[in-house]
N, C-alpha and C positions, 0 to 999 in steps of 0.2 A: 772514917773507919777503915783501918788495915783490912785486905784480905788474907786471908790464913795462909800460913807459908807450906801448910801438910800437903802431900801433891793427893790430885785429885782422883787417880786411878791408881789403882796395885793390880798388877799382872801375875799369873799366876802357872806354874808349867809344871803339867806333873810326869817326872821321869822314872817311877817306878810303876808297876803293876800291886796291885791291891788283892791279890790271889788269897794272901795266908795274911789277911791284915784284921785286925778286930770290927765287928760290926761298927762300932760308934765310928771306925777311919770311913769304914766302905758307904755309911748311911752321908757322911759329911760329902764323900765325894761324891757321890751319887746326886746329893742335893745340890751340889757346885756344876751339876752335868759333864763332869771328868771322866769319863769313861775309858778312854784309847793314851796310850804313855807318848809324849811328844804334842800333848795338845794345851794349846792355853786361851789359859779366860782371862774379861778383863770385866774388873768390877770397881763400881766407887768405893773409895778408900776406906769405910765405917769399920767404927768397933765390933760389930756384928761380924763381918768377914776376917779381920783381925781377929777374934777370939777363933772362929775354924782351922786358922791354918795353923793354930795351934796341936789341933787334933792329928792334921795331916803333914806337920812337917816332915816327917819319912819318908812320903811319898814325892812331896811337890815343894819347888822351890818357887820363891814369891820375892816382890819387890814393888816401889815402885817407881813409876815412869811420870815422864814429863809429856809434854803438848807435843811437842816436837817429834819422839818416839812415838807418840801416839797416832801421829798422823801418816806417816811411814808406814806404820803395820796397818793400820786402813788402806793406803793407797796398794797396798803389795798382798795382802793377804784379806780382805774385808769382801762380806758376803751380802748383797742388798738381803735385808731381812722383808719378805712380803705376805707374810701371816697375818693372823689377825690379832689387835693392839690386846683386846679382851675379850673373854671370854664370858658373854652375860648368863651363861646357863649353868657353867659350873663355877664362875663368879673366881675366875683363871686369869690372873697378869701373867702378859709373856714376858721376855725378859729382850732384853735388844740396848743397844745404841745408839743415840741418834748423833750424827755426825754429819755436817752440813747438809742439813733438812734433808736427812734420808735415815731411814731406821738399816744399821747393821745388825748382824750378829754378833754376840760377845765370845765366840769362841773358833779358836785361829789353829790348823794344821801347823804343824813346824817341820821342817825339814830336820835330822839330830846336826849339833853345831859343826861347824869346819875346825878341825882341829881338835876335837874331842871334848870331855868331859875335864874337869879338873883332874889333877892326877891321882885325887884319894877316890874316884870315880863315883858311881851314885849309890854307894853303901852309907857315906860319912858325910857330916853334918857339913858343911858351905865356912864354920871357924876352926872344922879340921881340914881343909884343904878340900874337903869331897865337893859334890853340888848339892846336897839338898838344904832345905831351911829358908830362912832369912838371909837374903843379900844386901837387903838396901838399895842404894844407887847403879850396884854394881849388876844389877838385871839386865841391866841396858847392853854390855856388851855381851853377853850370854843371848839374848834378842837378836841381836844386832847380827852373830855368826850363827842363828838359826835360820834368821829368812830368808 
């Protein structure tokens, strides 16, 4: 049996502020824990998380990444996670990663890129030139001249 060729993580970066955004954007990021503009999460790739960033594409651009980018922004930006796995009283999963037998955190400060934004900057969608939306593959150098 094939293993699935869908990558395994989608990275997510959101480069706008949520000030004047409609409850359903601010409750979706809120539930993603996006709180600060320049910050990214990284989550397994489900239909679940795919349908949100439908909600949020204006605010945050999304993609995803391979093992290889993956281990990079562990080795340079990765936080040992040392809370606790569950919560049996309020019956709470945390959220983390485990990346070679250590639980990290899923959410990463960024530096803003080297060389700017796109030239349609972060008003316009990622297929008019701007940064937000869907990128694709093309996350990786946007990642890449953040960290």
């Amino acid at each position: 049996m094939e293993k699935s060729s869908k990558p395994e993580y989608l990275a997510i970066i959101k480069l706008r502020s949520a000030i004047n955004a409609d409850a359903k954007a601010k409750g979706v990021l809120n539930r993603l824990r996006m709180r600060k503009k320049l910050t990214m999460a990284v989550f397994k790739n489900t239909p679940e998380i795919l349908a949100q960033m439908t909600v949020v594409k204006d605010y945050t651009t999304y993609g995803e990444i391979d093992a290889a980018l993956f281990e990079e922004i562990m080795k340079k930006r990765g936080k040992e996670y040392k809370g606790p796995v569950q919560d049996s009283k309020k019956k709470i999963k945390y959220t983390f990663i485990t990346y070679q037998g250590k639980n990290y955190n899923p959410y990463f400060a960024l530096h803003p890129p080297i060389g700017g934004f796109e030239r349609g900057g972060i008003k316009k969608s990622f297929q008019l030139h701007g940064a937000l939306g869907y990128r694709g593959e093309k996350i990786k150098e946007l990642i890449a001249r953040m960290l």
